[in-house]
N, C-alpha and C positions, 0 to 999 in steps of 0.2 A: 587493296588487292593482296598485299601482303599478309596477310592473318594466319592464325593457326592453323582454320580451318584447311585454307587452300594452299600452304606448306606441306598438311600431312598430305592432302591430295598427290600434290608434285611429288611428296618421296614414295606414294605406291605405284605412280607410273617409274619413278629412278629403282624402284626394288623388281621390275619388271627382268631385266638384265640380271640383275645379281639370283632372282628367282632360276633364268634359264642354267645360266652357269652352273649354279649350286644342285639343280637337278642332271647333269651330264658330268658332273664329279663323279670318278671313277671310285667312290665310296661306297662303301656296306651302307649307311646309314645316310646317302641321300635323299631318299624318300621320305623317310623322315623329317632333313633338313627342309626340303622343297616344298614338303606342306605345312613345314612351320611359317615358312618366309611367306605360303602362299595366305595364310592362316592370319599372320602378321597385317595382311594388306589389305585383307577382310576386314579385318578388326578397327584398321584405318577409315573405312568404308563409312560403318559405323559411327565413329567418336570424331570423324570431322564434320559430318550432319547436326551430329548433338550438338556439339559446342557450336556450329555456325546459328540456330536456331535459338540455344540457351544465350550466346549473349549477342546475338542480333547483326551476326558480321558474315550472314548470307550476302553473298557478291553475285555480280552477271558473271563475272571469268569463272568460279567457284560451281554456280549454276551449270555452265558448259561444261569445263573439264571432270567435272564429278563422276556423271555416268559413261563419260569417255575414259577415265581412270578406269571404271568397274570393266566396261567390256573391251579393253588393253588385257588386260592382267587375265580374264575369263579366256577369251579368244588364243591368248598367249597357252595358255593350260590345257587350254582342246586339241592345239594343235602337237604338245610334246605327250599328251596322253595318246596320241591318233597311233604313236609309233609303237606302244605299250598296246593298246589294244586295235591292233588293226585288223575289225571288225568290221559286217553290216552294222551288227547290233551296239558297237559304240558309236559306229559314222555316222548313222541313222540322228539318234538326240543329239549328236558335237554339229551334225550339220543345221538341222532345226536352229538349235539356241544359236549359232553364228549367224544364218539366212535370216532370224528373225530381227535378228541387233539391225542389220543392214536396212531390211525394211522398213522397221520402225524409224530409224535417224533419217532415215530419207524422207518417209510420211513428214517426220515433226519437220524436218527443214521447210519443205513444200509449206505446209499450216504456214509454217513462221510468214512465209512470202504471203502467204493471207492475208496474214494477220489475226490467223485463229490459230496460234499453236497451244493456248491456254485447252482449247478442248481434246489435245493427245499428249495433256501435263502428266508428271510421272503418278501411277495411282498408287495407292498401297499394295493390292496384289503384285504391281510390278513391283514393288521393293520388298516383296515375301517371295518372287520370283527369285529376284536380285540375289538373295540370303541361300534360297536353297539350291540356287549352281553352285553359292560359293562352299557349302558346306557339300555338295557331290562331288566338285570336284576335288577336296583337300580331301576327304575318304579316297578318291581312287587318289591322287599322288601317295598315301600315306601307303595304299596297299602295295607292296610286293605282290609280282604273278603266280605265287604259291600261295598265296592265301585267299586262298576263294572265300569265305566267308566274307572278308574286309571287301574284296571285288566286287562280290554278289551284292553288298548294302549300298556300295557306289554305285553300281548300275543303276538300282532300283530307285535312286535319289535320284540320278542323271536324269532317270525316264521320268521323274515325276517333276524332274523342273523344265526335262521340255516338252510333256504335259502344259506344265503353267506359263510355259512360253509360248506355248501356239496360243493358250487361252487369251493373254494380256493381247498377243496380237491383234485376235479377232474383235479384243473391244475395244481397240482401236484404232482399227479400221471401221467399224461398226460407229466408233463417236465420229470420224473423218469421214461417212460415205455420203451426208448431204453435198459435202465438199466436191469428193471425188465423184458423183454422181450428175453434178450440176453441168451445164449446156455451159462450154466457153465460150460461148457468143453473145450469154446473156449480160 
């Protein structure tokens, strides 16, 4: 249980706090900080997969807390951008990609008690999913509200990863609906 892998795991949900903090520093230059730290913990995301894979020290805790690290830190970041852009048009995709994390963990739990949660396993699209919240939302922490250009590309990423978050949803719900569709009596 101890590995590298799930070490780095544990420090990007422990960089979760020092993220909050470091973005409500009454500094010039916390936006900055807060999408480094958040940038940091992406990058964790990343290079703890790899190495659990490269040298074969994928664990079940590892497995769990993984994509519970990612939507920590995601969900963490929607809600301190909510107060920067307190919009339709940012609540609209922050609520999507939050409503969808819920529904999926709940579907895969459910499977689990199946005993089919192999068919709403994580796909590639979701972890191109996964990459491009993380990279919409470290553009908008990085922006300042004077820099519409920097805004304008976060937006545009935000909506296109929750574009690809309703999508991953739908296909799986789609792999889950023999499931959810079946007669509990049978």
């Amino acid at each position: 249980m101890w590995n590298l892998p799930n070490i780095l795991t544990l420090l990007r949900i422990a960089m979760i706090p020092v993220f909050i903090a470091v973005y409500y520093l009454p500094w010039e230059w916390h936006h900055f900080a807060s999408a480094a730290i958040f940038g940091a913990a992406a990058l964790t995301d990343w290079v703890d997969g790899y190495l659990a894979r490269k040298y074969n020290q994928v664990t079940a805790f590892g497995a769990f807390l993984d994509p519970v690290a990612d939507k920590l830190i995601v969900v963490a970041a929607l809600v301190l951008l909510l107060e920067v852009h307190s919009t339709p048009w940012f609540a609209l995709p922050a609520i999507v990609i939050i409503g969808r994390e819920i529904v999926i963990s709940a579907l895969r739990e459910w499977m689990s008690e199946l005993g089919d949660r192999g068919s709403v396993a994580v796909s590639l699209m979701g972890k191109i999913k996964t990459w491009v919240q993380m990279v919409a939302v470290a553009i908008l922490l990085l922006a300042k509200p004077e820099q519409e250009m920097l805004t304008l590309l976060g937006f545009v990423a935000i909506y296109a990863a929750a574009f690809m978050t309703l999508w991953t949803m739908i296909q799986y719900l789609i792999l889950a609906w023999p499931q959810l569709s079946a007669d509990a009596d049978k």
